[in-house]
Structure formats: structure tokens, C-alpha cells
N, C-alpha and C positions, 0 to 999 in steps of 0.2 A: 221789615224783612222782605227780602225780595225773591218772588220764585219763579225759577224757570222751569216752562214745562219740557220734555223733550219726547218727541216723539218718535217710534223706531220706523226707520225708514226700510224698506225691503227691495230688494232689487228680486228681475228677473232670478227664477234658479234654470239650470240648463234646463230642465224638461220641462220648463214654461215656453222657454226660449224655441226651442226645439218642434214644441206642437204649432205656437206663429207662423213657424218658419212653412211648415207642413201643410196647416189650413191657408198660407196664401200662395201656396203651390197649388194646391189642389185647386182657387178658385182663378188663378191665371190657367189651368190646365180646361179649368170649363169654358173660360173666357176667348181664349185663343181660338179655337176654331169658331165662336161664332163671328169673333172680329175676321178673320181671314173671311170666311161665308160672306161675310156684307163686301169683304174686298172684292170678290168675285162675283157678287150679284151687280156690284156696282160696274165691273168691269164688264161683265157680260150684258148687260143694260149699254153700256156706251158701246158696243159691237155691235147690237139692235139697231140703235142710232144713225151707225157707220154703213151699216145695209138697206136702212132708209133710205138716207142720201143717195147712195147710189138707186132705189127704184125710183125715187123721182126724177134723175136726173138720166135712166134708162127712161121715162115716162117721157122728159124735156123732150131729150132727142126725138124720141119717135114723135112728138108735135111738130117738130121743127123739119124734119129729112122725111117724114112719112113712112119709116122704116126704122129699124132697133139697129145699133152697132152690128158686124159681123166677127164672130169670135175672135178671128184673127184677120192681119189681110194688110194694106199699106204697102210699101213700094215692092219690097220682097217674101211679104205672105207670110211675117212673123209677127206683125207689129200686133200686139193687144186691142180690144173693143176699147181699153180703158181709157187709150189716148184720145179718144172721140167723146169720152163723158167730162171731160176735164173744163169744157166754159160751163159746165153742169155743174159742177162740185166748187167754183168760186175759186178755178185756177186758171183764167186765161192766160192769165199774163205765161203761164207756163204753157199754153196750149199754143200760143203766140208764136211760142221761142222754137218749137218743135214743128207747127205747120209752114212758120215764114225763115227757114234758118237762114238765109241767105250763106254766102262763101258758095263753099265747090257742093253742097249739099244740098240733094233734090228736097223739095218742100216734104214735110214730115219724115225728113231724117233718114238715118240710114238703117242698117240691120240692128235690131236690140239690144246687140250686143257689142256698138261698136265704141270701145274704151275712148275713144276721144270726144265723141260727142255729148257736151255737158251737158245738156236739160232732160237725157237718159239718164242722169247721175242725181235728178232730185226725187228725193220720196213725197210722196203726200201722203198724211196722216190718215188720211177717210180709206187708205185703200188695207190700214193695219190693224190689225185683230188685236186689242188693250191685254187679253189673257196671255197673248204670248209670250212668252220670255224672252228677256234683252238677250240669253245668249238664243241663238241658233248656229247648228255647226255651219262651219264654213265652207260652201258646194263650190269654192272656186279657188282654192287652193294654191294654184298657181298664178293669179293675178290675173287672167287673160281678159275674163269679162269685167273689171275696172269696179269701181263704187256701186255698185247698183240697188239698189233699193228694193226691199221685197213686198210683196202681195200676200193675202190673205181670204180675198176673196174671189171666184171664179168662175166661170160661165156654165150651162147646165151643158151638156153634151146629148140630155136621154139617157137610154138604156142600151146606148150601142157601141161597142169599144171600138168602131172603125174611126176612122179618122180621115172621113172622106166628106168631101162636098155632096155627095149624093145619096151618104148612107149614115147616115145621123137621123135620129127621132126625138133629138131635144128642140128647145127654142135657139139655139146658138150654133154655128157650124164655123168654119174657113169662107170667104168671101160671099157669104150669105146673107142679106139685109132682111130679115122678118119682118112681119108686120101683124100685129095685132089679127088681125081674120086667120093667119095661119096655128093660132093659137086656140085649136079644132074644141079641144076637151074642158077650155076655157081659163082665162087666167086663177082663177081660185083656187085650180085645180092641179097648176102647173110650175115647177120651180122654175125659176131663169138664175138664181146663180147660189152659195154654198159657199160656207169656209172648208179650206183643207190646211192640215194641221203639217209643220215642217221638225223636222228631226232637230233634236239637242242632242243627242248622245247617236254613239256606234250602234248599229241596228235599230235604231229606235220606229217607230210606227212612221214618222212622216217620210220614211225613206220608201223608195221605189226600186222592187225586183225588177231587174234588165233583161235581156236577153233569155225570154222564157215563155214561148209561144205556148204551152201548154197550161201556165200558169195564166198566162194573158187571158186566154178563151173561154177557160171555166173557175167559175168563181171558187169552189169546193177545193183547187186545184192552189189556187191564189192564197188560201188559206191556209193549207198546209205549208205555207213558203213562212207563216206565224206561229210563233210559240205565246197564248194565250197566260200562261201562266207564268214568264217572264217575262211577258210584252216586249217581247225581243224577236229582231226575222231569226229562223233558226242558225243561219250562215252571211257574213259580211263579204259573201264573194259577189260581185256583181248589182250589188247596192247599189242605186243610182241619187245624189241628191241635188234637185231640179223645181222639187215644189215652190212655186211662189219666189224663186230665186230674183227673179227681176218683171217688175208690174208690167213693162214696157212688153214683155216676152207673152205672145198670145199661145203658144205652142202645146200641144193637147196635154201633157203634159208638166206645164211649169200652170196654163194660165186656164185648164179646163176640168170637169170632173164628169163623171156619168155616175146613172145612180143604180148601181148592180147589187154590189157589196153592197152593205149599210154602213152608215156614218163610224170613225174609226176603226174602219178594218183596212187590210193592207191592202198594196198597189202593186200592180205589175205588168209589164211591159214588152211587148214583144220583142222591140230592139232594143239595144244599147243609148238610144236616140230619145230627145224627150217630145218629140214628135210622130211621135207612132203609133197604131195600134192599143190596143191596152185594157185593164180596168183601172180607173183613177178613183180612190176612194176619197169622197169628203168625210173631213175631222177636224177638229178644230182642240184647244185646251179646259173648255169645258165639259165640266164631268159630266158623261152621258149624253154624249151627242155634238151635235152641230148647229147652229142658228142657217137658215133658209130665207130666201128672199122669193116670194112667189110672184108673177104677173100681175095679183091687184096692188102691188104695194106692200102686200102685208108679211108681215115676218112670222115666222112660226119653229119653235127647237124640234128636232129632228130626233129621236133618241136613237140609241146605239139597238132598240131593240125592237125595231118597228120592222111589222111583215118586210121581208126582201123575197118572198113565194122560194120557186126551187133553183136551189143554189147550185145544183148538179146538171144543169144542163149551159150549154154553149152560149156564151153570151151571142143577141143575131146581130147581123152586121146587113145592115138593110133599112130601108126608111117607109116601108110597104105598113098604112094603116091598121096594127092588129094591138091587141092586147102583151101587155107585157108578161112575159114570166115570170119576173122579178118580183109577185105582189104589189104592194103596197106602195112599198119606196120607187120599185122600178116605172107604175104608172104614175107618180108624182111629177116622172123626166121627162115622160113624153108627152108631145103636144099634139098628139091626134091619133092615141090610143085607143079610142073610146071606151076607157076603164071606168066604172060607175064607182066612186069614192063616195062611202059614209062617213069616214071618221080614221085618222090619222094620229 
């Protein structure tokens, strides 16, 4: 006689089904932000990176020219330091195309903005911040300034919102060659250049108030022009967006920062112009701060909450040897402050 055993088989009931469903939500809900965390550390590590290269390759030049890039400067006094780091950064062949253009164009090209001339129209990666987002709004709207490539990183300016050759307290000015001995307070002590973060949306932080000489002068002033708790400007009248717009663009503005505000707070501008006057705040997409690049080489995160001293008085406009007002942040900018730094 033959027997068969059978055994009863059970399926899932819906509230087995149901708690699965529940316990691998809840450990993709833990999981997710640490995986994003490591995307972000990974990417903010390759920014680090990208600010290397450029201190050694601000280190090359000054071996080679005996002097640092000047912030801005070239045939008509817009062109970028950046185009002078470029056999630095393992781009000649592009630094080639831009010193030797032969045709009807003077050697290193024309104004930064001039839509026909192609090797203005190539990016290089080492000058792009990895946390930023593919989108950034569009600051040209109408086509004028042509393909242009954006920047993420940018020259210190000091603690001075002028935008003068003669009234700057950073390492960087307009047609200024530094050199190392001018760098009083000493390189350890001294930032030479800073990400600034660019706008995705309608008001967003990386935008720049225009035309607002009162807001430009005092920082306290600048910041009421931000709404904290919607990280929005309070009004889209007179928004300017110019940051990092085009690498080529050395302009106080598009391609420099001062260090008044502290890292992610807003920008504002005395004129309409991204060549003017101003507070330019560095920012960048990392939360809590900005990556820095100081005069030894060394990188150091910035945070959003580091002494900025008093925020209520005139930003100066002057290049005269004294102590910053700004605290902490503001004697980082300058290069012969004589501020005594413990600890940042």
C-alpha cells in the first residue's frame, strides 16, 4: 500500500504581508540618508581635491612668474586669474588656444563674454564644484553671453567690499600680481580663494541684491534683504544672477568673494553691474558651510557659524594695515591685518 504524505502549505496572510512590506520601508528609510551622506562626503572630498589643484597650481605660477595671478586683468580688465592657472591644471592645449588665437584676435582673446570666440566656450572640470546641481537657473536668458561655462571657485577679495586696485585687504585685487612677502599675517592664516554657491530656483541664496548701496555697505543691512526661514531674498525685484556665470569672467562679482558675511549668507551690490562695489558672500551646496583654500595649500570647511565680529558696522573700503571687524572670518581675508588667530 502506498502513502502519500501531504503537507499544508501556507501562504503569506495580508498582515504578514503587510509588516514586510513596513519593516523594509523603515530600513530603506534608515538606509537612504546614510547612502546620500557618503554621496556627499564623496563629493565634497572631490571639491577638496579640486581646490588642491588649483593651490598648487596658484603655488606653479608663483614659481614660475615670481608673482600670483592678478584677480582679474587681460586685454580689457575682465579676464579671470583662471586663464593664467590653466598650463597648471593640465590644460595647455587650451591655454594655447586662448593665448595664441591667431585671426583678427589680440593674444588672450577678447572680452569674456565675446559669444564667438570658442575656447571661452570650453569648461574645465577642476574649476566645478561635484555638489552642485546639473540644474542652475539660467543668468542669460537671452543668449547674449553664448555657451559659457561656469566657475565655482573664486578669489579672496579681504574684508573690503571696494573694488578697487588700491582698496582691497585680500591676497587678490584687478591688475595686482602678489607675491608671497605681501602675505604679512602669513599664508596659514590667510584664505586666497572659496566656493560661492549659484542659484536653482527664483530667489534663491546664490542670487545677488542689485542696486542697493545701503545693503552693499552694512552687512546687518544685506541681511535683511534674506528671509532665514524660507531661505528665500524677501523680493525678486532687482535679483542679479552673475555668480560663477562664466570662469573666463574675473569680474568682483561673477569671479571674487570677500569675507564679511560668513559662508552662505546673501550678496549684495551697489550697482546693477557684477563689477561693483559690494558684499559677495561665499557658499557653496554643502551643508554648513564652504571648503577654503588657504596660502599653505591647505583646505579647511568654513562653517556657516564661525565668528564674523560686528555685523553692524560699514563694511571699510581701504587697504591701510588694521584689524578687521569682521572677527574671525573677516581676519581670515586679510593679508596684513595683523589679527592673532587661535583657532577657527
Amino acid at each position: 500500500m502506498l502513502f502519500s504524505l501531504q503537507t499544508n502549505r501556507r501562504a503569506f496572510t495580508l498582515v504578514e504581508l503587510l509588516v514586510v512590506i513596513a519593516i523594509i520601508g523603515v530600513l530603506i528609510a534608515l538606509l537612504l540618508p546614510a547612502v546620500q551622506q557618503a554621496r556627499e562626503a564623496a563629493r565634497r572630498m572631490h571639491c577638496t581635491n579640486n581646490l588642491k589643484q588649483m593651490g598648487l597650481a596658484l603655488h606653479n605660477y608663483h614659481d614660475t612668474n615670481r608673482a600670483f595671478v592678478a584677480q582679474r586683468g587681460g586685454n580689457y580688465g575682465y579676464q579671470s586669474g583662471h586663464v593664467g592657472l590653466l598650463p597648471f591644471l593640465e590644460q595647455g592645449a587650451l591655454y594655447s588656444q586662448i593665448s595664441q588665437p591667431g585671426g583678427s584676435y589680440l593674444p588672450f582673446g577678447p572680452r569674456p563674454w565675446d559669444t564667438a570666440f570658442e575656447p571661452f566656450k570650453q569648461g574645465v572640470q577642476t574649476f566645478l564644484c561635484p555638489s552642485q546641481p546639473a540644474h542652475i537657473m539660467d543668468a542669460d536668458p537671452t543668449g547674449w553671453m553664448g555657451d559659457k561655462k561656469r566657475n565655482s571657485y573664486m578669489y579672496c577679495m579681504g574684508d573690503s567690499s571696494a573694488n578697487s586696485t588700491n582698496q582691497f585687504r585680500g591676497m587678490f585685487t584687478a591688475y595686482r600680481y602678489m607675491k608671497f612677502r605681501d602675505c604679512v599675517d602669513g599664508t596659514t592664516n590667510t584664505i586666497f580663494m572659496a566656493e560661492r554657491r549659484q542659484p536653482v530656483s527664483d530667489r534663491d541664496l546664490g542670487h545677488t541684491v542689485r542696486a542697493n548701496s545701503t545693503a552693499a555697505a552694512m552687512p546687518t543691512n544685506c541681511r535683511s534683504e534674506f528671509n532665514t526661514a524660507t531661505k528665500q531674498y524677501v523680493s525678486s525685484a532687482n535679483l542679479g544672477n552673475f555668480v560663477g556665470i562664466n570662469w573666463v569672467d574675473g569680474s568682483m562679482g561673477t569671479g571674487g568673494f570677500n569675507t564679511i558675511l560668513p559662508p552662505n549668507s546673501p550678496s549684495c551690490a551697489n550697482s546693477t553691474s557684477s563689477n561693483t562695489r559690494g558684499i559677495y558672500s561665499a557658499g557653496s551646496f554643502h551643508p554648513g558651510g564652504a571648503n577654503a583654500l588657504f596660502g599653505d595649500g591647505s583646505i579647511h570647511f568654513i562653517t556657516e557659524t564661525i565668528d564674523a565680529g560686528n555685523q553692524s558696522t560699514n563694511a571699510y573700503i581701504g587697504d591701510s594695515p588694521r584689524e578687521s571687524p569682521f572677527g574671525v572670518w573677516g581676519a581670515l581675508g586679510t593679508r596684513a591685518g595683523g589679527e592673532v588667530l587661535d583657532s577657527y
